[in-house]
Residue, then its C-alpha position, 0 to 999 in steps of 0.5 A: x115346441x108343440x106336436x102335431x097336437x092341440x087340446x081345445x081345453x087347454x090351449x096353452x098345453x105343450x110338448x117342450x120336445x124339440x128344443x135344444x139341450x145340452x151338447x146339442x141334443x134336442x129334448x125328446x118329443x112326447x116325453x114332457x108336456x105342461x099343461x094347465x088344470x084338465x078338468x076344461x078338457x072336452x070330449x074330444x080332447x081326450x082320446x088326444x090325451x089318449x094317445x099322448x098316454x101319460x105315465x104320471x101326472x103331477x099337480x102342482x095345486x093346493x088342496x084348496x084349489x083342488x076342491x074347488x075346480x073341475x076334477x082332472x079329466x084324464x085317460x088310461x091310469x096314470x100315476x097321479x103325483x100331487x106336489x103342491x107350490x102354495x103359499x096362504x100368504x100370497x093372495x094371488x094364488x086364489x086370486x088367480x083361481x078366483x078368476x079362472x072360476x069366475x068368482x066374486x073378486x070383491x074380496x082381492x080389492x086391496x091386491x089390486x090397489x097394491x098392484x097385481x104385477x108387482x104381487x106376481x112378481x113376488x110370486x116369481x121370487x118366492x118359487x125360488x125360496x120358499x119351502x113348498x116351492x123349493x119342494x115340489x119342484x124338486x120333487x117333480x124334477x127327480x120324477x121326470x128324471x125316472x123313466x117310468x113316468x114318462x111321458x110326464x104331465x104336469x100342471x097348475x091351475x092356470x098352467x103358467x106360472x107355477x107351470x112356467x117356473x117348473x119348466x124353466x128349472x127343468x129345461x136350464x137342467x137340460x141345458x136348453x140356453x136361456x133365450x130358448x127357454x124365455x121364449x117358450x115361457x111368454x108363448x103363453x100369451x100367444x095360445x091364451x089370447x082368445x081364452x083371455x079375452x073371453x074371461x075378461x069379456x065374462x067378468x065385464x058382463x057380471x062386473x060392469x065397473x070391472x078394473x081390467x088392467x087390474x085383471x090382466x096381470x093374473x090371466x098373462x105371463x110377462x118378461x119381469x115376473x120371469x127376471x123377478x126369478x132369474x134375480x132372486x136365484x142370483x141375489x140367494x144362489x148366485x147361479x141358476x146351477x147352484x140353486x139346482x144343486x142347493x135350492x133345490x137339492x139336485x144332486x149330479x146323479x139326478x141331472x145326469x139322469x134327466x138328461x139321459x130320460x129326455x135328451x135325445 
């Protein structure tokens, strides 16, 4: 549930305040904020970051993404945290930033033919187990967990899937109920739809025979890439609470920490 705030190069941007928690306490507002990368920020985003006033910021991106991207543009001096969910064998993952930079996608010709949704969704179940998936989004949430890093600013590239998957392990720790947390996860597409179709609009132009259907799952969020994840904490876990505890090595302590940061 967004502020009173939006930032022009990050539409998707949000402050997760106000959803309902655990015992019925709503998460704090101005306290957790998804964004994607914030090297598009405008001028005029800035002093809306400004006053947001991010205590730390993490980036969930690999090096390689990182060196190929706008620099963060930020304000004030906030703690910057780099955790990075990568994985060389997944080809999507500079797939995607490929896109959203406007590169050649010559080279990703056999992902689209073995069907990019699918490739999602296999993204979506490695979160679950693999290494540097389980990692840092351990990692992120025992920070969110600390009161001097809030507010707490986190991204990835696009700031949706990565993103996505990180808020919904942070709002199931805080008790938010599954419908609520689907809901917030697909309004990606909702506050995207305009950068969407400007991108696609640019890929057309330099790429006339351009499959779009091939694209779109990349640029989109979708409910079976989010059960893709559901499925594989209960096929590894049984439980997203287990998974918390042994996916992701929450310890009690650490839970309770979190809720007490950001539950009112």
């Amino acid at each position: 549930m967004s502020g009173d705030w939006e930032l022009v190069g990050a539409p998707n941007a949000r402050d997760l305040g106000g959803l309902v928690g655990a015992d019925g306490r709503r998460v704090r507002p101005g306290r957790l904020i998804r964004t994607p990368a914030l090297g598009r920020l405008t001028d005029e985003d800035l002093p809306v970051l400004g006053k947001l006033a991010p205590a730390c910021v993490v980036d969930l991106r690999d090096h390689s993404e990182i060196g190929v991207a706008p620099p963060d543009r930020l304000v004030g001096d906030p703690r910057l945290v780099h955790l990075p969910v990568h994985d060389p064998e997944h080809p999507v993952f500079t797939y995607v930033s490929a896109v959203l930079l406007g590169h050649d996608l010559g080279a990703y010709a056999e992902l689209a033919r073995q069907g990019t949704p699918a490739a999602m969704a296999a993204i979506y179940r490695w979160f679950v187990t693999g290494e540097s998936a389980r990692s840092g989004f351990a990692g992120a949430v025992r920070l969110a967990a600390r009161a001097e890093n809030l507010p707490l600013v986190y991204h990835c590239s696009a700031g949706k899937d990565r993103t996505g998957w990180l808020t919904v392990i942070l709002l199931t720790a805080l008790g938010v109920d599954e419908a609520s947390v689907r809901a917030e996860y697909l309004r990606n597409n909702q506050l995207t739809a305009s950068l969407r179709a400007v991108i696609v609009e640019a890929m057309r132009r330099r790429q006339p025979e351009l499959d779009v259907e091939a694209v779109l799952p990349v640029l989109e969020v979708r409910p079976e890439y989010l059960d893709a994840g559901y499925d594989e904490v209960r096929r590894v876990h049984g439980s997203f609470e287990a998974y918390l505890r042994d996916g992701l090595g929450l310890t009690d302590d650490v839970i309770a920490a979190l809720r007490e940061q950001l539950l009112e």
